[in-house]
gemmi code that builds the backbone of each chain (N, CA, C; Angstrom):
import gemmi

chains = {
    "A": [
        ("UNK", (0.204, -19.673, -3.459), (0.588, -19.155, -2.145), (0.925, -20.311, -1.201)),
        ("UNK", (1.922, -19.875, -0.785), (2.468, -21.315, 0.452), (1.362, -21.058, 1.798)),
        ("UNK", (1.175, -22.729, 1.826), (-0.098, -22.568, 2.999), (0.692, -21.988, 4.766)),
        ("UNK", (-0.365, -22.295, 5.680), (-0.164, -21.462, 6.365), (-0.081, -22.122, 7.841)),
        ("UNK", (1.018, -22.556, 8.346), (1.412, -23.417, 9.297), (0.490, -22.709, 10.712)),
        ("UNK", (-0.212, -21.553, 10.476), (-0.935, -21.608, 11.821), (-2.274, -21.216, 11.321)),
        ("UNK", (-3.330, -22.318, 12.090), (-4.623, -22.278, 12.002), (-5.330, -21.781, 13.290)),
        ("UNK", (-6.037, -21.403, 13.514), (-6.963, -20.721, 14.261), (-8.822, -21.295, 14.328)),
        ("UNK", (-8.552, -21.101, 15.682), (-10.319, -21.270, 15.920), (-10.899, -20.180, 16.453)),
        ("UNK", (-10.696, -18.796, 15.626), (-11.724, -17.799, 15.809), (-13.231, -17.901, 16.021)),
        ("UNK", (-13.170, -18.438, 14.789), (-14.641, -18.429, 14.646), (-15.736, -19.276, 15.318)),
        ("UNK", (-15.313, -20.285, 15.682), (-15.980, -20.961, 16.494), (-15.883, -19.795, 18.307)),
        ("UNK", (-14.983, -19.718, 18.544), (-14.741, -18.997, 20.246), (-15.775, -17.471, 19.258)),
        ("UNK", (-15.632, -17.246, 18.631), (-16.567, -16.319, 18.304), (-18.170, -16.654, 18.420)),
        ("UNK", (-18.515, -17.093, 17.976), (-19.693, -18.549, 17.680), (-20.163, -18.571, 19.523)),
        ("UNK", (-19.311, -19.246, 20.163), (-19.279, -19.673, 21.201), (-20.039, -18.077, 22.257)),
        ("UNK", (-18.973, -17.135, 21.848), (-19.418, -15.894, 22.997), (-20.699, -15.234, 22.368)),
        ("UNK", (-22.051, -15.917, 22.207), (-23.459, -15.103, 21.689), (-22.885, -14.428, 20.119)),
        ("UNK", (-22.192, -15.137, 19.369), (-22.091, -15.032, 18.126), (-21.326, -13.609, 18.187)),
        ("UNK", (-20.312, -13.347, 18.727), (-19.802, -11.775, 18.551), (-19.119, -11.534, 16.920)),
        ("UNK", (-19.691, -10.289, 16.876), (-19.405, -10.414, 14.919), (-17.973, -9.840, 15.168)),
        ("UNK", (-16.992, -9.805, 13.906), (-16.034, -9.610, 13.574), (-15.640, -8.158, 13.904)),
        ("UNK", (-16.532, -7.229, 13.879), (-16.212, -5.402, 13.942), (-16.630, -5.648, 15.609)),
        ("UNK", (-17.173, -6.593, 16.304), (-16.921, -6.363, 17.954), (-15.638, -6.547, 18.326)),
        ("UNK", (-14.734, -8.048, 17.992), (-13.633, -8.461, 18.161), (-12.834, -7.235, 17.556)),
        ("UNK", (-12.867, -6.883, 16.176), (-11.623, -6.131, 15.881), (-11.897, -5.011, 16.358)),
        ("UNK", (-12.746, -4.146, 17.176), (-13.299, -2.932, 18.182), (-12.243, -3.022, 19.421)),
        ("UNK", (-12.365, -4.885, 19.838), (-12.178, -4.938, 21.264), (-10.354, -5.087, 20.981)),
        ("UNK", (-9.823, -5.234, 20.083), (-8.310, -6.342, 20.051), (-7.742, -4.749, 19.135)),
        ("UNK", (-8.333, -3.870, 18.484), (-7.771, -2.677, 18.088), (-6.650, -2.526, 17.080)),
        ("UNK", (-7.584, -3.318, 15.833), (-7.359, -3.736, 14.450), (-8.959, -3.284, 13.611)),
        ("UNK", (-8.538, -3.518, 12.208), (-9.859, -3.059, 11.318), (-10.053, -4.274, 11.009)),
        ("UNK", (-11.487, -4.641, 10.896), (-12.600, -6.081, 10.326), (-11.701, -6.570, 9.437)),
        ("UNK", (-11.117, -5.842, 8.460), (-10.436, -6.650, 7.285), (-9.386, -7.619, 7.928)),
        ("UNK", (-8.660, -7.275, 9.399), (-7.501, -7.522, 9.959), (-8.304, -8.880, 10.055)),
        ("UNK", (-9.598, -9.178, 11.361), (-9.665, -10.058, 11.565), (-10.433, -11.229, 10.409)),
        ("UNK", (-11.044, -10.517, 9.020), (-11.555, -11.539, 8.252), (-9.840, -12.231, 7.816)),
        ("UNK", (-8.564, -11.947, 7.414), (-7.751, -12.362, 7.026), (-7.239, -13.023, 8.048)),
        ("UNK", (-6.847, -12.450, 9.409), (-6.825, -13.621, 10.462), (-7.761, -15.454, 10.146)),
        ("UNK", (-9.124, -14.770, 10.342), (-9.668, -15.788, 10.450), (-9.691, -16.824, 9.095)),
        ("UNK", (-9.193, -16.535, 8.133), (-9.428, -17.142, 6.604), (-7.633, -17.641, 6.540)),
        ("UNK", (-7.001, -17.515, 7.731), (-5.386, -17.984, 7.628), (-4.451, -17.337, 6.437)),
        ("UNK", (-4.927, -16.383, 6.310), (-4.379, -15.468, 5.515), (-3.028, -14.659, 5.673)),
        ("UNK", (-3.294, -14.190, 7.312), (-2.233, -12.841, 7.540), (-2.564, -13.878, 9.228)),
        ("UNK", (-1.281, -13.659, 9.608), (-0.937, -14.219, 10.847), (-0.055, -13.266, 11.638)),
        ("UNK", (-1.238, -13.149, 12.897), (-1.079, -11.899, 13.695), (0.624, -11.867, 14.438)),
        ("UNK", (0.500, -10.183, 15.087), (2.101, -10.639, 15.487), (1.285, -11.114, 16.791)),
        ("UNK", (1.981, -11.587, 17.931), (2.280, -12.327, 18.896), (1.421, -11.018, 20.156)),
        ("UNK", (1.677, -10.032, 20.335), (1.162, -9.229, 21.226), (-0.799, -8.974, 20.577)),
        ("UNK", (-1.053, -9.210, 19.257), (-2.317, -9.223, 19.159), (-2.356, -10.284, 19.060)),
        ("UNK", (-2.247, -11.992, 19.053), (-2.558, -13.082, 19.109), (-3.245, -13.414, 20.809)),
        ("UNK", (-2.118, -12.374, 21.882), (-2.374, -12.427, 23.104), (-3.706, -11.740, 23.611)),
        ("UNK", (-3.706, -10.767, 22.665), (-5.190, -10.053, 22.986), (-6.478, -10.400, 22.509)),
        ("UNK", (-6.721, -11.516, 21.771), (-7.384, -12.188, 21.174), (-7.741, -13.134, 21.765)),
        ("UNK", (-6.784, -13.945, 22.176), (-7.331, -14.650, 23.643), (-7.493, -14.099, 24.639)),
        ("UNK", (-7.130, -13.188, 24.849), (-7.593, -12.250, 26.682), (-9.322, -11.954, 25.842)),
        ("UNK", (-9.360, -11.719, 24.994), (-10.962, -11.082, 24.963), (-11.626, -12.669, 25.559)),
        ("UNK", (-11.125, -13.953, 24.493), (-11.962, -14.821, 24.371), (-12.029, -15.688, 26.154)),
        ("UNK", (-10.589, -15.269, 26.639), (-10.558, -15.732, 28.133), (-9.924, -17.174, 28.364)),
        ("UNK", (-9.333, -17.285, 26.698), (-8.418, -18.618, 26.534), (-7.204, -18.526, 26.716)),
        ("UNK", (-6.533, -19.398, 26.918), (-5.035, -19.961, 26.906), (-4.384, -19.357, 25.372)),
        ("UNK", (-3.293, -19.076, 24.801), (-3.219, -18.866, 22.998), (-3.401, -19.912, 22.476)),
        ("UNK", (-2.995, -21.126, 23.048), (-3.116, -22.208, 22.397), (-4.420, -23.097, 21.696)),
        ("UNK", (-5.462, -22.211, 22.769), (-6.541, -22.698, 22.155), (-7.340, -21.989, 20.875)),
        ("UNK", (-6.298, -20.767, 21.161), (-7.275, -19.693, 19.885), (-6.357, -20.333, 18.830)),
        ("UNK", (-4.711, -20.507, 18.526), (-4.171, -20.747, 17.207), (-3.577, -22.025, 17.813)),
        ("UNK", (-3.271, -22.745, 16.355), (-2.647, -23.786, 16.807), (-1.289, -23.945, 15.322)),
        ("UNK", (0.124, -24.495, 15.794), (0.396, -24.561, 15.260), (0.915, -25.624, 14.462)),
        ("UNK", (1.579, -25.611, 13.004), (1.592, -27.622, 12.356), (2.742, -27.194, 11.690)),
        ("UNK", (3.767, -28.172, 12.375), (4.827, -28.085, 11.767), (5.099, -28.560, 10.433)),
        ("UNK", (4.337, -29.946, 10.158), (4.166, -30.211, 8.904), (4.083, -29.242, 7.745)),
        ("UNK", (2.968, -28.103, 8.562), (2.586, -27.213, 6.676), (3.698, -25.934, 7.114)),
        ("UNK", (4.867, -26.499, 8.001), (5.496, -25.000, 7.830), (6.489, -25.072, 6.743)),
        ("UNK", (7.271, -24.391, 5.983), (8.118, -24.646, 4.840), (9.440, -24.666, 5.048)),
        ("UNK", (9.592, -23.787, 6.222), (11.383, -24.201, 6.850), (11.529, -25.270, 7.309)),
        ("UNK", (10.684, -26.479, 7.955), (10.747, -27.455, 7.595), (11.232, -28.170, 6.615)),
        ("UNK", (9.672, -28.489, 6.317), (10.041, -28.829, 4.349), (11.283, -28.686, 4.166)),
        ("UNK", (11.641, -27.676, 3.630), (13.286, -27.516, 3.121), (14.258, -28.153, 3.738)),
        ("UNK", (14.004, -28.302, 5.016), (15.019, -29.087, 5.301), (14.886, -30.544, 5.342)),
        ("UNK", (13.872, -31.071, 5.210), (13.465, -33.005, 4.483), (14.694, -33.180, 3.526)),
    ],
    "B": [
        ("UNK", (-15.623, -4.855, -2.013), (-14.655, -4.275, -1.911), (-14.370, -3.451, -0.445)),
        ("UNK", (-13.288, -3.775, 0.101), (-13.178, -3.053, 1.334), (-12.802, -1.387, 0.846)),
        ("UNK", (-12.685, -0.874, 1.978), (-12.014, 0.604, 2.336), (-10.834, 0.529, 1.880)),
        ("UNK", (-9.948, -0.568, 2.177), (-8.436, 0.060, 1.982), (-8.384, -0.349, 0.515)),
        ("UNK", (-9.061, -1.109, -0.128), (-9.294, -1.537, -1.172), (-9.944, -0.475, -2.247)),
        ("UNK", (-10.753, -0.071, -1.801), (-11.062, 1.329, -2.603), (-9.926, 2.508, -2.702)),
        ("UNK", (-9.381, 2.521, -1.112), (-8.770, 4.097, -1.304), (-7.384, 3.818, -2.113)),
        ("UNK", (-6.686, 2.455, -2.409), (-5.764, 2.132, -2.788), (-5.911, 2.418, -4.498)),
        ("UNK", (-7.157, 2.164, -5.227), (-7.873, 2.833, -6.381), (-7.628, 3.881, -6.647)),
        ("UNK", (-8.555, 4.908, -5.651), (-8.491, 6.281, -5.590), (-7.149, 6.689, -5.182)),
        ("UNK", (-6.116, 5.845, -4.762), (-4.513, 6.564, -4.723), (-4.184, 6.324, -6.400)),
        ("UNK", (-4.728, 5.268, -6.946), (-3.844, 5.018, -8.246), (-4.485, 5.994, -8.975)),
        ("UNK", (-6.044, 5.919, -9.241), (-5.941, 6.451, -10.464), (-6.080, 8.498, -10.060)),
        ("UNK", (-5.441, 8.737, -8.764), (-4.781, 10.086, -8.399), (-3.676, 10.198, -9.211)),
        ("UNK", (-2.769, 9.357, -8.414), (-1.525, 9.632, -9.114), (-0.974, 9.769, -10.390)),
        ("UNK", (-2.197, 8.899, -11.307), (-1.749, 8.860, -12.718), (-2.656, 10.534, -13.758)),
        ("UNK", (-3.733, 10.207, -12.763), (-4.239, 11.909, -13.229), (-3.390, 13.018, -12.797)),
        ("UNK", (-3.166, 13.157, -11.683), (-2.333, 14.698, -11.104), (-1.034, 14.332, -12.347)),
        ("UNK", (-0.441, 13.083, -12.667), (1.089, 13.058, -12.907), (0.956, 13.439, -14.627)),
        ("UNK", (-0.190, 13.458, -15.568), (-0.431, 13.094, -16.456), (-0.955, 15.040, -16.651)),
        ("UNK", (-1.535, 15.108, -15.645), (-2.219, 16.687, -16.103), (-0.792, 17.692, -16.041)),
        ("UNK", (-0.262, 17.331, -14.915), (0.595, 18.243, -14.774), (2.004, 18.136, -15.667)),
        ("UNK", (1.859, 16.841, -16.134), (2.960, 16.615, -17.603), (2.357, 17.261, -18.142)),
        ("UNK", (0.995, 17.519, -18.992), (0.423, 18.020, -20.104), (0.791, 19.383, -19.420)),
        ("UNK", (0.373, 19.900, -18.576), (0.504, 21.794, -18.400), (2.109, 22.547, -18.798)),
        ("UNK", (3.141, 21.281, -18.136), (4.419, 21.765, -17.817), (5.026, 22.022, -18.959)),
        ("UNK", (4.572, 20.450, -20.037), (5.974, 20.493, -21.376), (5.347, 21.378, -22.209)),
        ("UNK", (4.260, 21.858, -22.237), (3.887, 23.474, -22.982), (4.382, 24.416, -23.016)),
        ("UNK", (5.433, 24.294, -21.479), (6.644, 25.405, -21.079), (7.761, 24.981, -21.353)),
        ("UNK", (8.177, 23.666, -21.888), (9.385, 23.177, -21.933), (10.316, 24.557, -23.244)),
        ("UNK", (11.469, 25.265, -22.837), (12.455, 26.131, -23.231), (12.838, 24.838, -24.578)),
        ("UNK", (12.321, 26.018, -25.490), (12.980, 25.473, -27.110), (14.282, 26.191, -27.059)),
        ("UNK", (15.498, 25.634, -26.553), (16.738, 25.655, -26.317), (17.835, 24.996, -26.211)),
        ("UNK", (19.215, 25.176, -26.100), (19.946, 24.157, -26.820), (19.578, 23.462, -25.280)),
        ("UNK", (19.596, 21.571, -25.504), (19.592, 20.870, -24.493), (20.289, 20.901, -23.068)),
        ("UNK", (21.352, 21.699, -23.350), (22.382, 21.931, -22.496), (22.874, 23.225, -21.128)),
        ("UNK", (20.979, 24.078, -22.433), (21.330, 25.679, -21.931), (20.574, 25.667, -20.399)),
        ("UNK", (21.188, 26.918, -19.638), (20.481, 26.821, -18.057), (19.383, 26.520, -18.139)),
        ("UNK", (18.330, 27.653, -19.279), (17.209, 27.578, -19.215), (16.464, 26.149, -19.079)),
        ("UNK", (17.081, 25.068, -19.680), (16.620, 23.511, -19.763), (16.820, 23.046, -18.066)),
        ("UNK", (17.506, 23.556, -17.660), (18.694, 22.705, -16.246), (17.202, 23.623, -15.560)),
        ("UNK", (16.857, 24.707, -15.514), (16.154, 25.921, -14.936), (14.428, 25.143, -14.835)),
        ("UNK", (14.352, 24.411, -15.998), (12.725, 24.117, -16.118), (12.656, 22.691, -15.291)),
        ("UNK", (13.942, 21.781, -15.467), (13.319, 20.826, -14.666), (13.629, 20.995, -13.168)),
        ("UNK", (14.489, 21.915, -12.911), (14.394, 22.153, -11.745), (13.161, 22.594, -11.086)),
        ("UNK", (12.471, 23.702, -11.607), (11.116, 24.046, -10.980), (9.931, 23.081, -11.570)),
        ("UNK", (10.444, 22.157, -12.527), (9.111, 20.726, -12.527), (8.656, 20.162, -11.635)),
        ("UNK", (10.259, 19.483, -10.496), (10.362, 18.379, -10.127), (10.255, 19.637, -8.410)),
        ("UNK", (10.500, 20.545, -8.472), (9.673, 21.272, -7.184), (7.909, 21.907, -6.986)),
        ("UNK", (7.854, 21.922, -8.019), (6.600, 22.671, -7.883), (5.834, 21.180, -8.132)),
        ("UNK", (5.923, 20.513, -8.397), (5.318, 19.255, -8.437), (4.833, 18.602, -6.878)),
        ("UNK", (6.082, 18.878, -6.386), (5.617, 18.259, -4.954), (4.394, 18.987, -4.362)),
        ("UNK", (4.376, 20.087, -3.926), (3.435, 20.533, -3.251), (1.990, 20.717, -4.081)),
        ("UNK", (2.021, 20.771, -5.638), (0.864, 20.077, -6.505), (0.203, 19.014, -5.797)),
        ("UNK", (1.249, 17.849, -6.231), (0.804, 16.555, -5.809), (0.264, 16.471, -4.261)),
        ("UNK", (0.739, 17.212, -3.190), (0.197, 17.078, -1.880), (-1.208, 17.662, -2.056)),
        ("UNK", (-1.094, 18.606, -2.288), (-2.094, 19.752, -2.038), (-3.112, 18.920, -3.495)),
        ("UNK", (-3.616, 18.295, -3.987), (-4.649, 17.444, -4.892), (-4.769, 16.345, -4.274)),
        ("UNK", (-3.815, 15.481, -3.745), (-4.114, 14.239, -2.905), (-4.844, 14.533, -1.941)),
        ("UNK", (-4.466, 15.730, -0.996), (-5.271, 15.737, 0.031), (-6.750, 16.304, -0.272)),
        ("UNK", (-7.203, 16.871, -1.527), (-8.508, 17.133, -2.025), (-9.371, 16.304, -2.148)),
        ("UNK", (-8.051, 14.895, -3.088), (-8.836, 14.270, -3.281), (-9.229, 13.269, -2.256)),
        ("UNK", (-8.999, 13.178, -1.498), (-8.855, 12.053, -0.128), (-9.766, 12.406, 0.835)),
        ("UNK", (-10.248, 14.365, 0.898), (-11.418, 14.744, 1.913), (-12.298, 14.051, 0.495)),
        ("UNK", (-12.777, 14.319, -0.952), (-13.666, 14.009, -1.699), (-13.907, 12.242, -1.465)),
        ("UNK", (-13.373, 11.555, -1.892), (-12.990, 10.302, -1.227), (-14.075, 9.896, 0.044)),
        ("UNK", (-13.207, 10.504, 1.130), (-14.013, 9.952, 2.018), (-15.432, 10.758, 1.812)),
        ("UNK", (-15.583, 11.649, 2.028), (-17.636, 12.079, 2.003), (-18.546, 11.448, 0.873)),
        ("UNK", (-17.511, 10.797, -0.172), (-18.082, 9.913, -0.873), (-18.719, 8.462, -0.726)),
        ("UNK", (-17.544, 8.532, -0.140), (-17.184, 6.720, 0.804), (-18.808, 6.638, 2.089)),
        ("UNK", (-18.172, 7.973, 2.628), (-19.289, 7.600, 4.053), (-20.554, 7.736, 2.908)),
        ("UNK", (-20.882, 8.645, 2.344), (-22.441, 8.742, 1.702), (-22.893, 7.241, 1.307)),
        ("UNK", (-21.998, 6.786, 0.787), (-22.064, 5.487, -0.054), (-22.385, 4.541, 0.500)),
        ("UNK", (-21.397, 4.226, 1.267), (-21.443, 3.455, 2.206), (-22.077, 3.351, 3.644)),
        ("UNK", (-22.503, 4.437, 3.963), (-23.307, 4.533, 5.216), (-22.596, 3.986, 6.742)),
        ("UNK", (-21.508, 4.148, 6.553), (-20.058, 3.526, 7.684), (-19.234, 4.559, 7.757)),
        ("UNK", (-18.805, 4.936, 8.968), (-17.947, 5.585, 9.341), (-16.533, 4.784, 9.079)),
        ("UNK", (-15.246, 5.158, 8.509), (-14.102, 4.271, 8.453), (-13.103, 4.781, 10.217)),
        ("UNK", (-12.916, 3.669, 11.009), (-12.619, 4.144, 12.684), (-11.514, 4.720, 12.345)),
        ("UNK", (-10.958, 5.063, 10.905), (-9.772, 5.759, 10.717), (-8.646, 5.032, 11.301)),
        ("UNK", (-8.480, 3.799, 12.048), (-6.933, 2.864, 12.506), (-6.245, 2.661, 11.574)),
        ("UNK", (-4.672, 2.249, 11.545), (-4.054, 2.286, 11.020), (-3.426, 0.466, 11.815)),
        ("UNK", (-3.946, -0.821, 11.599), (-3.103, -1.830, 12.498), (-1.630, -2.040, 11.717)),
        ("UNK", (-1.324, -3.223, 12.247), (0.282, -3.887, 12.293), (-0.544, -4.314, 10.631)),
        ("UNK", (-1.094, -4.933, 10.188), (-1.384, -5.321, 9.123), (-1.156, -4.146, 7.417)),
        ("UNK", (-1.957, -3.442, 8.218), (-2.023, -2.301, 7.048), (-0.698, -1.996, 7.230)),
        ("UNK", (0.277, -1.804, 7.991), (1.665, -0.703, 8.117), (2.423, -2.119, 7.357)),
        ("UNK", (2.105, -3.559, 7.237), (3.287, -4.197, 6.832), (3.039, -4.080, 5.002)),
        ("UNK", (1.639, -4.227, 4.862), (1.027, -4.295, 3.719), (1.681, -2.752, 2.781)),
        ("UNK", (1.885, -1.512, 3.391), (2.326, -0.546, 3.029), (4.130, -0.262, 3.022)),
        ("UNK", (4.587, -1.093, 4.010), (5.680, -1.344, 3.946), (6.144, -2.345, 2.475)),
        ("UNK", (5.336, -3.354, 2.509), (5.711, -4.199, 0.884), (5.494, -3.671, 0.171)),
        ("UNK", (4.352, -3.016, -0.417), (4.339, -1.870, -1.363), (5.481, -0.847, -1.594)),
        ("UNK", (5.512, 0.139, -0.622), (6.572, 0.584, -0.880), (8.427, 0.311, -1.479)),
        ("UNK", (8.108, -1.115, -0.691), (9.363, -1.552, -1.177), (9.236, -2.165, -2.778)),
        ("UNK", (8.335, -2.435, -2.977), (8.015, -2.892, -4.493), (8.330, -1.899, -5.419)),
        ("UNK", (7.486, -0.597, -4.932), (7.968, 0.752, -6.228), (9.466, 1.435, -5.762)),
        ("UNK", (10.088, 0.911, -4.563), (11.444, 1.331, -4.744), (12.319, 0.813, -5.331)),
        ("UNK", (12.048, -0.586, -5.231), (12.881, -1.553, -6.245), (12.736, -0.667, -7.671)),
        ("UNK", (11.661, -0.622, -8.147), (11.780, -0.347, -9.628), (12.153, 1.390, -10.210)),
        ("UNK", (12.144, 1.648, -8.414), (13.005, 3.256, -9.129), (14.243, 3.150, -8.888)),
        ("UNK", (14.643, 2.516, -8.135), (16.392, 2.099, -8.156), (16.640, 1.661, -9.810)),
        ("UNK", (16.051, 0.692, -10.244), (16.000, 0.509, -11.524), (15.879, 1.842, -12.612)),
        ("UNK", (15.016, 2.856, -12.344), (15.021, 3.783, -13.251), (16.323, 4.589, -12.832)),
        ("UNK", (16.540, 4.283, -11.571), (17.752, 5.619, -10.689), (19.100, 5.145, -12.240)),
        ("UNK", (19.148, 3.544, -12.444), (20.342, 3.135, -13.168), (20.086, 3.082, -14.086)),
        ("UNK", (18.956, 2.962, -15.078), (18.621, 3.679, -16.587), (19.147, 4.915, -16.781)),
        ("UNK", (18.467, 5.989, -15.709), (18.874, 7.394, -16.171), (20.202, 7.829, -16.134)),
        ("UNK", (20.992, 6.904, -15.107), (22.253, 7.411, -15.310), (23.415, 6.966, -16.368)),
        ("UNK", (22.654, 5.882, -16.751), (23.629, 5.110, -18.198), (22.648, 5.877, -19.269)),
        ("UNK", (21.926, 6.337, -19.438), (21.663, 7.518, -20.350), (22.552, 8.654, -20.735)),
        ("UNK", (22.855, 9.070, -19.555), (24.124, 10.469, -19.380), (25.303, 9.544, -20.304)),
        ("UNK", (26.071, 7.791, -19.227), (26.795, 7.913, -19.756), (26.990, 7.453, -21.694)),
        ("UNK", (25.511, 7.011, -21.713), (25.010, 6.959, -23.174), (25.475, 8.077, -23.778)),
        ("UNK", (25.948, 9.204, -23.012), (26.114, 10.275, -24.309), (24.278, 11.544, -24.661)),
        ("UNK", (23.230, 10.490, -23.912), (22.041, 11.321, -24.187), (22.080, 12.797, -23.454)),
        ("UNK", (21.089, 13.604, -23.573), (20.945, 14.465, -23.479), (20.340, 14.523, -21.961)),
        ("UNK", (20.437, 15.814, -21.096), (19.970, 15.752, -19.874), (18.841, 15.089, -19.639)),
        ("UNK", (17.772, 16.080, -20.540), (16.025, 15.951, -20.718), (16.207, 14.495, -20.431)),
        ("UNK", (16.887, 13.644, -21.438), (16.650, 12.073, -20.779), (16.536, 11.714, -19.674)),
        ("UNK", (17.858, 11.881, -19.363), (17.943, 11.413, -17.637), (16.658, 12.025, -17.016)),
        ("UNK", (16.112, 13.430, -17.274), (15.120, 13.626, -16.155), (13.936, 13.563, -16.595)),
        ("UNK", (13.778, 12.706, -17.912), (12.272, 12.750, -17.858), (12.103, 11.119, -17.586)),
        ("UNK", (13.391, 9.874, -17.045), (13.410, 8.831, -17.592), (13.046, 8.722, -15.364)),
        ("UNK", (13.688, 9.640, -15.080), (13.373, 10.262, -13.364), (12.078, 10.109, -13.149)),
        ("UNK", (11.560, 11.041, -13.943), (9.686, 11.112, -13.787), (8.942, 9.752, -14.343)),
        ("UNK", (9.299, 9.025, -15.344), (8.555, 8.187, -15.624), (8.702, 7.096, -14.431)),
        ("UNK", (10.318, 7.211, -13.995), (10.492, 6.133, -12.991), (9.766, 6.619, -11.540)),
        ("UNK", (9.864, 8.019, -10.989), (9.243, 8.172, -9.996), (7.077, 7.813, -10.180)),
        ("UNK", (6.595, 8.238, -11.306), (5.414, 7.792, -11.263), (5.296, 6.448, -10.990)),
        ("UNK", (6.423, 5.299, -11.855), (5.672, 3.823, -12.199), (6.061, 3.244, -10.479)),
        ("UNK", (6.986, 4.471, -9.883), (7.264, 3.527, -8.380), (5.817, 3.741, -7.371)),
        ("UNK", (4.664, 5.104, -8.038), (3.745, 5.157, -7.537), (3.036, 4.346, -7.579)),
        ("UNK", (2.561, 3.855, -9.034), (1.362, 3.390, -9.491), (2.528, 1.810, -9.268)),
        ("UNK", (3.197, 1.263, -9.003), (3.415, -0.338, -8.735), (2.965, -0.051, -6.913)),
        ("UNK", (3.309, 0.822, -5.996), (2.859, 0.850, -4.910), (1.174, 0.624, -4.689)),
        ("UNK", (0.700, 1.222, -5.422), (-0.591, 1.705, -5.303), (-1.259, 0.084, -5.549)),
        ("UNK", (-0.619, -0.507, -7.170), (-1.314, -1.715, -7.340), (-0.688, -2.917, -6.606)),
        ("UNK", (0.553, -2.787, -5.592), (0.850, -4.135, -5.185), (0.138, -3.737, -3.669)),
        ("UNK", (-0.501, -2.545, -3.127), (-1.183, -2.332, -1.911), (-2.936, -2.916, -2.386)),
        ("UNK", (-3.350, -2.565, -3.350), (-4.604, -3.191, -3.835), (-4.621, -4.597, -4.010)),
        ("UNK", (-3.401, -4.983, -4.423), (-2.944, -6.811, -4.743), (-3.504, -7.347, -3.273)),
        ("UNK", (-2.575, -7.012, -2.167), (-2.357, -7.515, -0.856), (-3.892, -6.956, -0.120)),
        ("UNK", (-4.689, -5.792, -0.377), (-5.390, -5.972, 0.531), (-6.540, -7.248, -0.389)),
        ("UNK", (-6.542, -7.506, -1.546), (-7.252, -8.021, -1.946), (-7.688, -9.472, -1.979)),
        ("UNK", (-5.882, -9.912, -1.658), (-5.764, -11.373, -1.558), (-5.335, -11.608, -0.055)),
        ("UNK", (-5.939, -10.770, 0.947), (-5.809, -11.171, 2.600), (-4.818, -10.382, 2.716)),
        ("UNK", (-3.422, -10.699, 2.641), (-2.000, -9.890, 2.798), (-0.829, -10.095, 1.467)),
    ],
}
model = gemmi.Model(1)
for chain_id, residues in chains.items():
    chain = gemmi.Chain(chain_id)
    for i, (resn, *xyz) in enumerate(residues, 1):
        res = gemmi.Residue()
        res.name, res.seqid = resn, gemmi.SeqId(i, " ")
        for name, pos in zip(("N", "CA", "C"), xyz):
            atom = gemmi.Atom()
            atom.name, atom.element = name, gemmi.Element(name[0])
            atom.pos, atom.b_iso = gemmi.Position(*pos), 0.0
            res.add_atom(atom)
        chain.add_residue(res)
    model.add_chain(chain)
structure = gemmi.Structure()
structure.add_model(model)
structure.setup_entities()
């Protein structure tokens, strides 16, 4: 599987708010647990209107919840 | 094993039971007649109709059985959502078992011009409409299994 040019710090801003488990977040952002274990494992990369609601829960900027690396993206690559 | 991960199971091995029982009931009726006669044109016509509302009316049996199984089991209510995840994950699936009935769509019809007999073309229909089930069913179990 081609890796995954956007990483995320869920789990820590999770960590951070009194440890909120995964079925609070995906309760509050209005997705199923599986949504956010694959979020958080860089698996499945949210669209853009739940990336925004993910930080409105956490009260961050987006940038601080995902970040992105152009390096591991592959349309890149291809073009080296 | 998750939920969508189970019910993606319980879709496969549905589809291959309802598709398998109701082959066994039907070709018991299949008209010992010339290949060509109405009566043949007559049986797969009411196969490939009475099939549908079979197949609804057992899926949805099996899907209330399913879940009161699921909750007993599991002791979790499923919040019943449907996100952007699951609809893309069902979207690739689907497109996976359409690919391969387009493929049967062009078997069955170079059968005809093979010269074969109708029965071909429409039983080569059914094998292709099941395997577009059961590749849906297992490339939706693939994806919930490996994240997406």
């Amino acid at each position: 599987m081609a890796s995954n040019p956007i990483s995320n710090n869920i789990r820590r801003l999770r960590f951070d708010r009194d440890e909120m488990t995964q079925k609070e977040l995906a309760e509050k952002v209005g997705v199923t647990r599986q949504t956010i274990v694959a979020i958080e494992s860089a698996k499945y990369s949210p669209s853009l209107e739940l990336a925004f609601r993910i930080a409105h829960v956490f009260g961050v900027p987006l940038d601080d919840v995902f970040t992105y690396d152009p390096a591991e993206d592959t349309i890149w690559k291809k073009k080296k | 094993m998750s939920y969508q991960e189970r019910r993606s199971l319980v879709n496969l091995i549905s589809t291959i039971l309802i598709t398998l029982l109701y082959w066994s009931y039907m070709f018991q009726r299949y008209p010992q007649a010339d290949p060509y006669s109405p009566e043949v044109f007559h049986f797969w016509g009411s196969f490939f109709l009475i099939l549908i509302p079979v197949s609804i009316v057992a899926r949805i049996v099996i899907y209330i059985i399913f879940e009161i199984v699921n909750v007993i089991a599991t002791r979790e209510e499923e919040a019943g959502i449907t996100d952007e995840r699951d609809k893309i994950i069902e979207l690739k699936s689907n497109r996976n078992g359409l690919y391969l009935f387009m493929i049967g769509f062009v078997v069955a019809m170079a059968s005809l011009v093979a010269s074969q007999p109708p029965s071909t073309m429409f039983a080569i229909l059914i094998v292709s409409g099941l395997a577009t089930e059961v590749i849906g069913d297992i490339s939706q179990f693939i994806y919930y299994r490996r994240g997406f």
